[in-house]
Biopython code that builds the backbone (N, CA, C, O; Angstrom):
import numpy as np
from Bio.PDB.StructureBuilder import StructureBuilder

atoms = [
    (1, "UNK", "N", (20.175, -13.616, 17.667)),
    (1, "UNK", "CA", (21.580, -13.803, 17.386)),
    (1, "UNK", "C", (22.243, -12.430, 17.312)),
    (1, "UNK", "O", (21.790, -11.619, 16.505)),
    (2, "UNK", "N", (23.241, -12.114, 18.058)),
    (2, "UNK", "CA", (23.817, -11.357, 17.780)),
    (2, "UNK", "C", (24.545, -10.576, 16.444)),
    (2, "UNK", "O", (24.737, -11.496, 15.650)),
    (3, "UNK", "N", (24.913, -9.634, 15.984)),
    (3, "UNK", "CA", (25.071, -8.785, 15.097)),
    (3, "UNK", "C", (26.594, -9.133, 14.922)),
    (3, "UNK", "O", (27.283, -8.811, 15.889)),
    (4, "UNK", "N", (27.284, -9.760, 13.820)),
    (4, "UNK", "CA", (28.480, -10.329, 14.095)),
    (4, "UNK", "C", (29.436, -8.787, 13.018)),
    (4, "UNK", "O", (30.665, -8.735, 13.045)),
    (5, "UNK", "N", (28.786, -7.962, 12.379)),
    (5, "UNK", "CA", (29.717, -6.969, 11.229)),
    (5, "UNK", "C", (29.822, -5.940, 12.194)),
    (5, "UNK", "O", (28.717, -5.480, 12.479)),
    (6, "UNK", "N", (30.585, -5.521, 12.678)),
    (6, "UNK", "CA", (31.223, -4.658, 13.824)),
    (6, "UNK", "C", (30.401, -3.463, 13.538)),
    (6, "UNK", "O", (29.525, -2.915, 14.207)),
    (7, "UNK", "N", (31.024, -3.132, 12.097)),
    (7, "UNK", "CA", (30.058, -1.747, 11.695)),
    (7, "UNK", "C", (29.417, -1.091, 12.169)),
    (7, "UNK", "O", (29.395, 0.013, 12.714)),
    (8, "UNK", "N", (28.270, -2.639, 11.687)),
    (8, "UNK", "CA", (26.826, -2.589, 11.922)),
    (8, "UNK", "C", (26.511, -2.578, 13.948)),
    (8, "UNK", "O", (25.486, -2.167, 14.491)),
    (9, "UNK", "N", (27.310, -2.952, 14.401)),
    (9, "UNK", "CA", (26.974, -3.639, 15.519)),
    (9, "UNK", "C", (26.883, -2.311, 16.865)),
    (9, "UNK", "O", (26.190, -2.145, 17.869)),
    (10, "UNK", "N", (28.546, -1.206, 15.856)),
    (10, "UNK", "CA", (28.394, -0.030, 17.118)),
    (10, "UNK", "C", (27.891, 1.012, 16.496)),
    (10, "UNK", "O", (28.116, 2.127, 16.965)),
    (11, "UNK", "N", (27.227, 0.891, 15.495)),
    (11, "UNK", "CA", (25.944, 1.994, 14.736)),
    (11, "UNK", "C", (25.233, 2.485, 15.707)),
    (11, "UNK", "O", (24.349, 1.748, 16.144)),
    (12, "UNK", "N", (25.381, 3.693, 16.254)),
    (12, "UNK", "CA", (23.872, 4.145, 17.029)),
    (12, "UNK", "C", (22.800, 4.530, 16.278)),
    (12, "UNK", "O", (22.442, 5.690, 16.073)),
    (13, "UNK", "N", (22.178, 3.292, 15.777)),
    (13, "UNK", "CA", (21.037, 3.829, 15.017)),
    (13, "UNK", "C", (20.115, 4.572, 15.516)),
    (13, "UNK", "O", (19.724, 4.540, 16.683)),
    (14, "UNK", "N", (19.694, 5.340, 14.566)),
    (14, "UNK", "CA", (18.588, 6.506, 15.121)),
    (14, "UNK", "C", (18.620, 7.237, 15.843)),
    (14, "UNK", "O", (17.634, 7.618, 16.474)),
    (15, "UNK", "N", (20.109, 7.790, 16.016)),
    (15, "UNK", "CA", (20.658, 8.594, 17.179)),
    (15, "UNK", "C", (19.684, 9.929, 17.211)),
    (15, "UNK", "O", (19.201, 10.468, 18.207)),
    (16, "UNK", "N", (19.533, 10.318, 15.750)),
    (16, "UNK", "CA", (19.208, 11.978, 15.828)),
    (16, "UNK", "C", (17.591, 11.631, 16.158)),
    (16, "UNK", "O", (17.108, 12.616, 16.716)),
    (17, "UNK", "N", (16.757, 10.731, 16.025)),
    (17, "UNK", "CA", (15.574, 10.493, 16.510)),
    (17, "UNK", "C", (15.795, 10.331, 17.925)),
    (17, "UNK", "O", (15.062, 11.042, 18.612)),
    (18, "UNK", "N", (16.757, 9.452, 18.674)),
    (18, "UNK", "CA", (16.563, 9.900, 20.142)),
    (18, "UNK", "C", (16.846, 11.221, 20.545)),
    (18, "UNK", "O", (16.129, 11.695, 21.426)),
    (19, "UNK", "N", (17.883, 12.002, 20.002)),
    (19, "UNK", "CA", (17.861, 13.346, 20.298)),
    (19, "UNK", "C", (16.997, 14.378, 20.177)),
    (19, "UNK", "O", (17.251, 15.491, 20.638)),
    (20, "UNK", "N", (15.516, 13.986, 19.321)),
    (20, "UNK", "CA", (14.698, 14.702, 19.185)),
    (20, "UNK", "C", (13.108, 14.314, 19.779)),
    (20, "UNK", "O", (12.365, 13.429, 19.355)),
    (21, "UNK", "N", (12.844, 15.339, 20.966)),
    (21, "UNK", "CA", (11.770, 14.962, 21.955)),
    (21, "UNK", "C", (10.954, 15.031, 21.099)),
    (21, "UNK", "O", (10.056, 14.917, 21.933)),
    (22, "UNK", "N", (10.310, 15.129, 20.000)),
    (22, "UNK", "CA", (9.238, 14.803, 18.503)),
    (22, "UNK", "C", (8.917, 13.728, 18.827)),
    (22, "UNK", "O", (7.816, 13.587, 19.360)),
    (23, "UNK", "N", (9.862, 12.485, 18.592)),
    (23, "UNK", "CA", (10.266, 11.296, 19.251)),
    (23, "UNK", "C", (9.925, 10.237, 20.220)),
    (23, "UNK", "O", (10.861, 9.745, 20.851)),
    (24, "UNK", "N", (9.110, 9.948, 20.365)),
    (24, "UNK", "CA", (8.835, 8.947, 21.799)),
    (24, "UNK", "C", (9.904, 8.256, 21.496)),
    (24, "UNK", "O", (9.977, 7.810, 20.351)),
    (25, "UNK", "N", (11.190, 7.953, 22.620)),
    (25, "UNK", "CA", (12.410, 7.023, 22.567)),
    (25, "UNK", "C", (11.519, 5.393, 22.662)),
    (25, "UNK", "O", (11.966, 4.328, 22.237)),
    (26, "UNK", "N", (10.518, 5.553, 23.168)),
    (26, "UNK", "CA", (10.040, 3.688, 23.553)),
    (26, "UNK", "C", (9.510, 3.421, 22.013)),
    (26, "UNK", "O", (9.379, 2.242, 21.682)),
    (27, "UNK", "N", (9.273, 4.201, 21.288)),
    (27, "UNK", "CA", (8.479, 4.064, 19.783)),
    (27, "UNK", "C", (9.605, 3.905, 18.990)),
    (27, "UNK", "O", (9.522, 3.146, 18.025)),
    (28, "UNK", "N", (11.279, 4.840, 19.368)),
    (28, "UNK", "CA", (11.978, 4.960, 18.647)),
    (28, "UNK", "C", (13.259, 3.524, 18.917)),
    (28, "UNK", "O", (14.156, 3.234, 18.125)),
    (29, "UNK", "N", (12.981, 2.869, 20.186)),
    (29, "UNK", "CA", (13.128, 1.709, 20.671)),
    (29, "UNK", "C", (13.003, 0.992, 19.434)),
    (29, "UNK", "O", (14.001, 0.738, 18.760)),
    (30, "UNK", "N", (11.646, 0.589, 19.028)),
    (30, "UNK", "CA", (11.229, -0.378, 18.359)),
    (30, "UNK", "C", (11.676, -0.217, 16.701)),
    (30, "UNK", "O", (11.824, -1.073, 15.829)),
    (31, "UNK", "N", (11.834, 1.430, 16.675)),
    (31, "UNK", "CA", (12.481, 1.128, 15.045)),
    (31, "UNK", "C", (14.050, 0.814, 15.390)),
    (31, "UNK", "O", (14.309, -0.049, 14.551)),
    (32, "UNK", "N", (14.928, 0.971, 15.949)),
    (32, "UNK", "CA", (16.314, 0.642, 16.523)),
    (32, "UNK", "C", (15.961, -1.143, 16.085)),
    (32, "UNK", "O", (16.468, -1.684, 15.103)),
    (33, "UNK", "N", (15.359, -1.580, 16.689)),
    (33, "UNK", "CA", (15.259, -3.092, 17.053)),
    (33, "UNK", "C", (14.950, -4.050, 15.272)),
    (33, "UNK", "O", (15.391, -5.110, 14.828)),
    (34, "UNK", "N", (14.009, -3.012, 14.715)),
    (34, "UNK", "CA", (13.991, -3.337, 13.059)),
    (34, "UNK", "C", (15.200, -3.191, 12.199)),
    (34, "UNK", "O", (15.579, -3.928, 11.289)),
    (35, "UNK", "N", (15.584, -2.401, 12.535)),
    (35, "UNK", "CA", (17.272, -2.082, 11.851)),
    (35, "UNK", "C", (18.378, -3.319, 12.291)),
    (35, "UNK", "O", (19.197, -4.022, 11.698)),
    (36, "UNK", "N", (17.829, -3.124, 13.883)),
    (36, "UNK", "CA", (18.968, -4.827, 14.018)),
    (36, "UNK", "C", (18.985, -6.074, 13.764)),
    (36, "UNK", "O", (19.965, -6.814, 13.682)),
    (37, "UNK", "N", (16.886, -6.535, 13.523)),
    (37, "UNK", "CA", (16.907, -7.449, 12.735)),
    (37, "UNK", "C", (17.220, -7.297, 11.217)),
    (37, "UNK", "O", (17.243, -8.347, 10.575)),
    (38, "UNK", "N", (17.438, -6.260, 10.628)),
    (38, "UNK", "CA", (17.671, -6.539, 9.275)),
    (38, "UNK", "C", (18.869, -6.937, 9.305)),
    (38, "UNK", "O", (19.171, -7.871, 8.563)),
    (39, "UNK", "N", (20.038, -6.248, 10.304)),
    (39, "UNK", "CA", (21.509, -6.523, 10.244)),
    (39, "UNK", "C", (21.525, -8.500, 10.502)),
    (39, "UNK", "O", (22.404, -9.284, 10.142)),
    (40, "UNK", "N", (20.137, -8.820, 11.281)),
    (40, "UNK", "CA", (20.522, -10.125, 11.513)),
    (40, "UNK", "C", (20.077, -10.812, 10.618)),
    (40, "UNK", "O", (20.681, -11.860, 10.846)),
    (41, "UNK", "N", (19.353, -11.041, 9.605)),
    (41, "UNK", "CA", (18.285, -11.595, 8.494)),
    (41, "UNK", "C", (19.469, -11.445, 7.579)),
    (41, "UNK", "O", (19.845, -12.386, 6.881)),
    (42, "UNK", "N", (20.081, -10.226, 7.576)),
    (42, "UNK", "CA", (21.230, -10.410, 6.332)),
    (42, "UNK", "C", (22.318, -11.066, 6.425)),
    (42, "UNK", "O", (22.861, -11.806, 5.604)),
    (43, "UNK", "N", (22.619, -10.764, 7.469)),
    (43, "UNK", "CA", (23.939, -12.057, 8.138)),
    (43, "UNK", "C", (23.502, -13.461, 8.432)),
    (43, "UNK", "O", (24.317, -14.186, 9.002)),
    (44, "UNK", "N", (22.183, -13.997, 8.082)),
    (44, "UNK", "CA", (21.551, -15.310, 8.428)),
    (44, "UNK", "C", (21.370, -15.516, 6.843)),
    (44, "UNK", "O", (21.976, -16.472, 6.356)),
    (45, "UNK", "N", (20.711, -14.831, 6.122)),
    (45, "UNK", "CA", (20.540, -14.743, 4.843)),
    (45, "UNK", "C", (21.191, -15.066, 3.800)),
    (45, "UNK", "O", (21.012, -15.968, 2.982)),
    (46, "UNK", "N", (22.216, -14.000, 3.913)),
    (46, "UNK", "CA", (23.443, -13.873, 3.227)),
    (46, "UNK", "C", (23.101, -13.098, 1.347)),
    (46, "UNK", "O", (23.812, -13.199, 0.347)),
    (47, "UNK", "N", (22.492, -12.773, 1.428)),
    (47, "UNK", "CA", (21.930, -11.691, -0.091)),
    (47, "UNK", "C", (22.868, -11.651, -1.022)),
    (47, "UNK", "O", (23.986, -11.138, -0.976)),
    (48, "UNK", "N", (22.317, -12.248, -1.898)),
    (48, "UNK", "CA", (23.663, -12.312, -2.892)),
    (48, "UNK", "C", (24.114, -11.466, -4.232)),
    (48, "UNK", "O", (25.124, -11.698, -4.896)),
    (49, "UNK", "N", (22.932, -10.211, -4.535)),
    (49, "UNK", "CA", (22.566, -9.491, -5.304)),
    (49, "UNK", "C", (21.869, -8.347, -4.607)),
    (49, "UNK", "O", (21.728, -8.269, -3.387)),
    (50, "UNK", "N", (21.600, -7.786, -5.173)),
    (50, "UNK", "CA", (20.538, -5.887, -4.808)),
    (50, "UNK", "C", (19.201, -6.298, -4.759)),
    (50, "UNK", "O", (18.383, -5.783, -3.997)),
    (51, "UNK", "N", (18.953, -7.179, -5.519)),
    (51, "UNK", "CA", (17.338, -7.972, -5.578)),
    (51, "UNK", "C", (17.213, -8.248, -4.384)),
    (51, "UNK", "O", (16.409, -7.631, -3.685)),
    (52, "UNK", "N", (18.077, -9.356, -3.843)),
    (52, "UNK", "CA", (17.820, -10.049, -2.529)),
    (52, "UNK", "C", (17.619, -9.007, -1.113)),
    (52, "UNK", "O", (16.777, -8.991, -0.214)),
    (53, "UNK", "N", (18.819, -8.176, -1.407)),
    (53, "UNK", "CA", (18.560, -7.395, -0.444)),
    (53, "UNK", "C", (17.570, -6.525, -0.307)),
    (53, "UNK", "O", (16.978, -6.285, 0.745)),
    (54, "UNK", "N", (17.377, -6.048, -1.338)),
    (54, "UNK", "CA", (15.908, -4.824, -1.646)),
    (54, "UNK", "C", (14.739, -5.728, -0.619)),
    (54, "UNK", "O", (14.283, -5.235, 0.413)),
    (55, "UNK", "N", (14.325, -7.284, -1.179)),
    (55, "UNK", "CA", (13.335, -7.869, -0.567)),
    (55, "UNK", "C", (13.717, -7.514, 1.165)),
    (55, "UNK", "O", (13.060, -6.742, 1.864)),
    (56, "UNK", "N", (14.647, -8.107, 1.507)),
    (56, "UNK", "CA", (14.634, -7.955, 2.967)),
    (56, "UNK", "C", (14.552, -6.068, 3.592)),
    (56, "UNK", "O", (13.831, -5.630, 4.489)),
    (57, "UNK", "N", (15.218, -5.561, 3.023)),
    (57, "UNK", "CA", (14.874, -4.073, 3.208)),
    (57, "UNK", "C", (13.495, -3.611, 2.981)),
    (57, "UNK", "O", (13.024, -2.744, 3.716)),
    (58, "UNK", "N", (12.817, -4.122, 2.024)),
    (58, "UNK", "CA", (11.819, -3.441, 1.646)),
    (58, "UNK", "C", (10.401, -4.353, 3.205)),
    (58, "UNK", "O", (9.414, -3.732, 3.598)),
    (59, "UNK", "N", (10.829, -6.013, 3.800)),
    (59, "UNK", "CA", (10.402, -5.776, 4.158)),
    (59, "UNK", "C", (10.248, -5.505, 5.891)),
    (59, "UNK", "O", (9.402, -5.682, 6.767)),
    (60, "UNK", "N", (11.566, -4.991, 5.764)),
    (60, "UNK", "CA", (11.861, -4.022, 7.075)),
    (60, "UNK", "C", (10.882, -2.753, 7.330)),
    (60, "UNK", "O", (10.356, -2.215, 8.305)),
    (61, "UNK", "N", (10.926, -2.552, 5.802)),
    (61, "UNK", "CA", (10.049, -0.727, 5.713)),
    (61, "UNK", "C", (9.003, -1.200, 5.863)),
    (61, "UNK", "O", (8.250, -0.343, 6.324)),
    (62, "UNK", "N", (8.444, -2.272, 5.703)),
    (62, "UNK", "CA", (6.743, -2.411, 6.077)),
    (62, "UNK", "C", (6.854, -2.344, 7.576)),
    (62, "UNK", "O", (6.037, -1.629, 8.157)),
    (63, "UNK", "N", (7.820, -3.039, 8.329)),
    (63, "UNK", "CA", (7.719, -2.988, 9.724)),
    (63, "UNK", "C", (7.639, -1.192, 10.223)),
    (63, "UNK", "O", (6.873, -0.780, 11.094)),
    (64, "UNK", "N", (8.452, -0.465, 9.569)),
    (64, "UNK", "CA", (8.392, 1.311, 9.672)),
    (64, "UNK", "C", (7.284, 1.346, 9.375)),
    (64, "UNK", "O", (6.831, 1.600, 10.491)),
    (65, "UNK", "N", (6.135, 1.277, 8.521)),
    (65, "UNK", "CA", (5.532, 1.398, 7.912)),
    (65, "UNK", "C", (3.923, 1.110, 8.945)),
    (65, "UNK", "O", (3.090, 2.010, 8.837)),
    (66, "UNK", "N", (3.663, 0.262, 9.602)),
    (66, "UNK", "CA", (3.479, 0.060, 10.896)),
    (66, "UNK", "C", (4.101, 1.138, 11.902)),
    (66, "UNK", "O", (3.425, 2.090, 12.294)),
    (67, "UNK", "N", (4.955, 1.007, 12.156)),
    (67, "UNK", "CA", (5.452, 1.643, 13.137)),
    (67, "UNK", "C", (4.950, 3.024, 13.210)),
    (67, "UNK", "O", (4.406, 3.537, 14.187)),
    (68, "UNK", "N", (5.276, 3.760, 11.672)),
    (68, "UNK", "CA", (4.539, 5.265, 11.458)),
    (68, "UNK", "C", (2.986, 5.029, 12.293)),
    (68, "UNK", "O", (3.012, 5.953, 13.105)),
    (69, "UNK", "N", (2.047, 4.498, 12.448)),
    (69, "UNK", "CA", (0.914, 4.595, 13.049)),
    (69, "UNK", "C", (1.167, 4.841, 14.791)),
    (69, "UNK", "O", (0.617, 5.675, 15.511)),
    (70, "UNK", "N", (2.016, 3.985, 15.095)),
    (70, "UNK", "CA", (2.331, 3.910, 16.856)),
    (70, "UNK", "C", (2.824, 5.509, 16.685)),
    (70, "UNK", "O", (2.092, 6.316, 17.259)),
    (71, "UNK", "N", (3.722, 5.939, 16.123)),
    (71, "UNK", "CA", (4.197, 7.548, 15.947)),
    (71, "UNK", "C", (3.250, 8.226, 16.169)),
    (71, "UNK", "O", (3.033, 8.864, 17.200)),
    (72, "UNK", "N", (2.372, 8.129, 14.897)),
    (72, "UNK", "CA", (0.682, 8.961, 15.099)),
    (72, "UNK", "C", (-0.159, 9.057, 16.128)),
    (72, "UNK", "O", (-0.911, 10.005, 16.354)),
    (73, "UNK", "N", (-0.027, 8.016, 16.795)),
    (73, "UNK", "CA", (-1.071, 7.530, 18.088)),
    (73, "UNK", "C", (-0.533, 8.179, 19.376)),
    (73, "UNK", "O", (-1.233, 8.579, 20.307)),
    (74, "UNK", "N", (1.135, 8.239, 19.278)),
    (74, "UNK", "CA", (1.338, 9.455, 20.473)),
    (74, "UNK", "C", (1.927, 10.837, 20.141)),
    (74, "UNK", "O", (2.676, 11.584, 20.769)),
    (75, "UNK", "N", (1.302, 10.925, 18.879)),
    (75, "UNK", "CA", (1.505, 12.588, 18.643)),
    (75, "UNK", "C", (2.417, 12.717, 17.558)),
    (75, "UNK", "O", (2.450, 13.804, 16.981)),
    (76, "UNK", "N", (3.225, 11.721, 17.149)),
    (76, "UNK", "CA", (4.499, 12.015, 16.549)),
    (76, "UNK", "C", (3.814, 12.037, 15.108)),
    (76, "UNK", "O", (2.745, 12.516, 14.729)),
    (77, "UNK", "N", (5.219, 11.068, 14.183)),
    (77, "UNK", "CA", (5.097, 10.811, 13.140)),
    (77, "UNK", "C", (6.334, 11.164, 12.522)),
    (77, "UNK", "O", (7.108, 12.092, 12.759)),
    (78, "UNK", "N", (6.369, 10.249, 11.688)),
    (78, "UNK", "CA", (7.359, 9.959, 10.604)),
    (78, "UNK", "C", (7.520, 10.914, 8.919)),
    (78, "UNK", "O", (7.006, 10.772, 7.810)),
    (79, "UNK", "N", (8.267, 11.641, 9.375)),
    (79, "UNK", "CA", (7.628, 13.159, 8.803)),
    (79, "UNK", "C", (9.158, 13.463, 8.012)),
    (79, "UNK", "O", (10.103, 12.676, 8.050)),
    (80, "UNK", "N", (9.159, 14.557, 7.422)),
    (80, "UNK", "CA", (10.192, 14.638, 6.610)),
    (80, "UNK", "C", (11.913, 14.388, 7.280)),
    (80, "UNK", "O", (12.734, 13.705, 6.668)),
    (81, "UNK", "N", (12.144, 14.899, 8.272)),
    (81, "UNK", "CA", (13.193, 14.922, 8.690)),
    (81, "UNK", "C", (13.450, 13.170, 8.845)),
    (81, "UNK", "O", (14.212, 12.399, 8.263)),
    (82, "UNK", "N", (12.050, 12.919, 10.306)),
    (82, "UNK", "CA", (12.397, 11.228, 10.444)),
    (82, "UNK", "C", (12.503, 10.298, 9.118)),
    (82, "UNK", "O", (13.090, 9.223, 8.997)),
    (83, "UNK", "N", (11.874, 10.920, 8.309)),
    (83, "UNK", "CA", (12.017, 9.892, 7.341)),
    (83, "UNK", "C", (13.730, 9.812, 6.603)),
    (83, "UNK", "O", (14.202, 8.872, 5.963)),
    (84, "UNK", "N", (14.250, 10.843, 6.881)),
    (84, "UNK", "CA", (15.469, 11.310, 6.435)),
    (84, "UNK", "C", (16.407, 10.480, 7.063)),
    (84, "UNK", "O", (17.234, 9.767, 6.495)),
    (85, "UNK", "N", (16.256, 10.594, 8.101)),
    (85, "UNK", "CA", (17.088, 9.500, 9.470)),
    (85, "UNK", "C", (16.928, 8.605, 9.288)),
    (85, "UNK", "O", (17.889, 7.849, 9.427)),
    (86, "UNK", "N", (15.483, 7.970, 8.803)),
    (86, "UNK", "CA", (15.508, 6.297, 8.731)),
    (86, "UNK", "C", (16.661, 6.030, 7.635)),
    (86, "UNK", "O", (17.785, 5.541, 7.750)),
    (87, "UNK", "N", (15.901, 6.573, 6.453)),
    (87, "UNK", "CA", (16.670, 6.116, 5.246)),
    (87, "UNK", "C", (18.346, 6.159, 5.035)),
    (87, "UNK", "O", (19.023, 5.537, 4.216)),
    (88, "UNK", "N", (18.817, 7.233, 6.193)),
    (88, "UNK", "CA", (20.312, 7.229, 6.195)),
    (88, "UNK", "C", (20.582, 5.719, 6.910)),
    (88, "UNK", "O", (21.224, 4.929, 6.217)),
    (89, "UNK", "N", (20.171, 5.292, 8.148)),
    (89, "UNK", "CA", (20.497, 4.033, 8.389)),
    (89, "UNK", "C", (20.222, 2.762, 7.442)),
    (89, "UNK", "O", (21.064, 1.936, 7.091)),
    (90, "UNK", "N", (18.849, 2.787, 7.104)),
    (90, "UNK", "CA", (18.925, 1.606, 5.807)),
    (90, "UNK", "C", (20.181, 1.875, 4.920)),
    (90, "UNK", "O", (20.801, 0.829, 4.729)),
    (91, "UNK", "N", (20.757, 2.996, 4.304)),
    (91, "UNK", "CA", (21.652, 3.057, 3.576)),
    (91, "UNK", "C", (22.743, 2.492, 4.073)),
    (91, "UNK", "O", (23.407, 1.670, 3.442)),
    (92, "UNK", "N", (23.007, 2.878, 5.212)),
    (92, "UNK", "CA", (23.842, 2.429, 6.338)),
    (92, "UNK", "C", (24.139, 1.279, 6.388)),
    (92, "UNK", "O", (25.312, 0.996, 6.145)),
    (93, "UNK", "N", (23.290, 0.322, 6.682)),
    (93, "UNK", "CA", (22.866, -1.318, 6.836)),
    (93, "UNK", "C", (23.970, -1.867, 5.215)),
    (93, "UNK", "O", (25.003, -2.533, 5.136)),
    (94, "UNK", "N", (22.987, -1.097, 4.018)),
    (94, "UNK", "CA", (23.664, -1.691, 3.036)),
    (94, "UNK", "C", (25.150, -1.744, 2.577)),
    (94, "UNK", "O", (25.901, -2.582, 2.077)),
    (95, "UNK", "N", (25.232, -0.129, 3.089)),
    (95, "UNK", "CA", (27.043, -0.061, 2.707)),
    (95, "UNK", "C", (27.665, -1.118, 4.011)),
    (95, "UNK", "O", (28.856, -1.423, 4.070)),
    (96, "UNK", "N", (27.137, -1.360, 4.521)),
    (96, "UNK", "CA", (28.184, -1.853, 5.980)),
    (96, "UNK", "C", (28.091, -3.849, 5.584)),
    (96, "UNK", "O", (28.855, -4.712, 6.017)),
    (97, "UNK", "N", (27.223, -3.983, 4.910)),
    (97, "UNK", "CA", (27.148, -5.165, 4.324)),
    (97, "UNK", "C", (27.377, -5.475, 2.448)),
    (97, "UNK", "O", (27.080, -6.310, 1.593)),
    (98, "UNK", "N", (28.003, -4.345, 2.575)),
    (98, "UNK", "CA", (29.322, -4.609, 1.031)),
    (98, "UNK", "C", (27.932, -4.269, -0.012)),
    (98, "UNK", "O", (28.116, -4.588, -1.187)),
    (99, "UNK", "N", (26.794, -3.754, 0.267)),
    (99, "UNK", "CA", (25.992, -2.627, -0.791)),
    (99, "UNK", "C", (26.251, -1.283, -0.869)),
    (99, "UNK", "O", (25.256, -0.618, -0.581)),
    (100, "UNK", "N", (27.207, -0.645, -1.149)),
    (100, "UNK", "CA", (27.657, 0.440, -1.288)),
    (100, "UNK", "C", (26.197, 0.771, -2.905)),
    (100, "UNK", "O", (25.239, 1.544, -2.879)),
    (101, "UNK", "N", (26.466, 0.205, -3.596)),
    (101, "UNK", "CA", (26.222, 0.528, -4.816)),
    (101, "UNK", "C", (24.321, 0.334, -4.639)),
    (101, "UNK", "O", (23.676, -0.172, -5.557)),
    (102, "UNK", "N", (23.761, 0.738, -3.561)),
    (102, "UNK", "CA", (22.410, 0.702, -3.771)),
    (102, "UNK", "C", (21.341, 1.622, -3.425)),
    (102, "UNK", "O", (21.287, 2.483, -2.546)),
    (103, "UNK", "N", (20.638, 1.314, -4.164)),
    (103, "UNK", "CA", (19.992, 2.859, -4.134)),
    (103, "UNK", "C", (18.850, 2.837, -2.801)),
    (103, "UNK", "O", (17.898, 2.104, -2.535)),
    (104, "UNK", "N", (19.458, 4.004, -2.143)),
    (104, "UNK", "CA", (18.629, 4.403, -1.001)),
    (104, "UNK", "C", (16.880, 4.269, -1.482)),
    (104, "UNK", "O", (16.340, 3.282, -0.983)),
    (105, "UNK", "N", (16.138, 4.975, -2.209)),
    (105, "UNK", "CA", (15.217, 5.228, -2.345)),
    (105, "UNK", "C", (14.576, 3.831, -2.828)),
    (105, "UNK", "O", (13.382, 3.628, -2.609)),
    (106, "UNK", "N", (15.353, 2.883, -3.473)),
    (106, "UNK", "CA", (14.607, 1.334, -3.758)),
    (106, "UNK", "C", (14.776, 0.388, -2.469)),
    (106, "UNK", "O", (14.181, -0.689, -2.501)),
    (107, "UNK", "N", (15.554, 0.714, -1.321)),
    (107, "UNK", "CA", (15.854, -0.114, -0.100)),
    (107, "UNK", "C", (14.396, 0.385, 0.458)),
    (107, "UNK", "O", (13.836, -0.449, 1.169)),
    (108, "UNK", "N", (13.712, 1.589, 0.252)),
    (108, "UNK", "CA", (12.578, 1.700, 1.381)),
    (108, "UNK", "C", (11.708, 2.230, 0.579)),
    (108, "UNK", "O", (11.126, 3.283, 0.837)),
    (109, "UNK", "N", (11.452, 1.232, -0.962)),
    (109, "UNK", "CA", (10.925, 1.887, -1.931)),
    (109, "UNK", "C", (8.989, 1.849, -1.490)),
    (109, "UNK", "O", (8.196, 2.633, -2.010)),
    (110, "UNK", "N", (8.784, 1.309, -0.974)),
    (110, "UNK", "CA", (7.178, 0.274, -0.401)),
    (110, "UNK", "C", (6.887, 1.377, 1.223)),
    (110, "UNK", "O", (6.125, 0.952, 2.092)),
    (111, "UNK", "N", (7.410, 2.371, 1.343)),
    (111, "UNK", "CA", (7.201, 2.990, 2.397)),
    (111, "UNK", "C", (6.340, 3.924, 2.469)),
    (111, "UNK", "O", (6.404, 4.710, 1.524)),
    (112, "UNK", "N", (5.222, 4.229, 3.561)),
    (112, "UNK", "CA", (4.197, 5.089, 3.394)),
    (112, "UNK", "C", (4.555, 6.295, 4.220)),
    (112, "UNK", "O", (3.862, 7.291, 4.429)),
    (113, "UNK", "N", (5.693, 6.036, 4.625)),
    (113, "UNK", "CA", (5.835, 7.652, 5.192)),
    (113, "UNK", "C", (7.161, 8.496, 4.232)),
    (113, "UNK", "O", (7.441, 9.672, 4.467)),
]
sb = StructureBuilder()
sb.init_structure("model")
sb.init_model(0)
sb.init_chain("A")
sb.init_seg("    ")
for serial, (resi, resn, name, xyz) in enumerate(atoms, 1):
    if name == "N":
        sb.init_residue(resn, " ", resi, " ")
    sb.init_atom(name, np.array(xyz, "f"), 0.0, 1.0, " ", f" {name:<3s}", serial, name[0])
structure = sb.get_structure()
């Protein structure tokens, strides 16, 4: 289903990860594609508290969380900067879906990178 919160919809997520050849773009593909299902799980969802949403964020970051291994396997990895980038878009996700008031570090609190 398409991404109906505009916001969310012309977000270039993970821009500064495609700009950085660190990066495999086909690896960085697949975290893009986790970010858009969260935009869609929340708009299907509908989260009605920070609780609710934390669950679906948190288990987006397991999908990163995974993903950090495919990183490893062609050289990369999810390392201070990338991890910096992810977490600005999860933040992203939340303010653009009326969570302004949530804390970055509990949206991707379950994360191993």
């Amino acid at each position: 289903m398409p991404i109906t919160n505009q916001r969310a919809a012309d977000h270039p997520f993970l821009r500064h990860m495609y700009g950085d050849a660190y990066f495999p773009d086909h690896i960085v593909d697949r975290g893009r594609a986790i970010l858009v299902r969260l935009c869609e799980r929340i708009e299907a969802e509908r989260p009605s508290d920070l609780a609710a949403l934390y669950a679906l964020t948190q288990a987006a970051t397991e999908e990163f969380n995974d993903l950090d291994e495919e990183f490893g396997a062609a050289g990369s990895g999810i390392e201070t900067v990338g991890r910096e980038w992810i977490a600005e878009d999860f933040f992203f996700v939340a303010a653009a879906y009326g969570f302004a008031d949530a804390d970055v570090e509990e949206l991707i609190a379950n994360r191993d990178w």
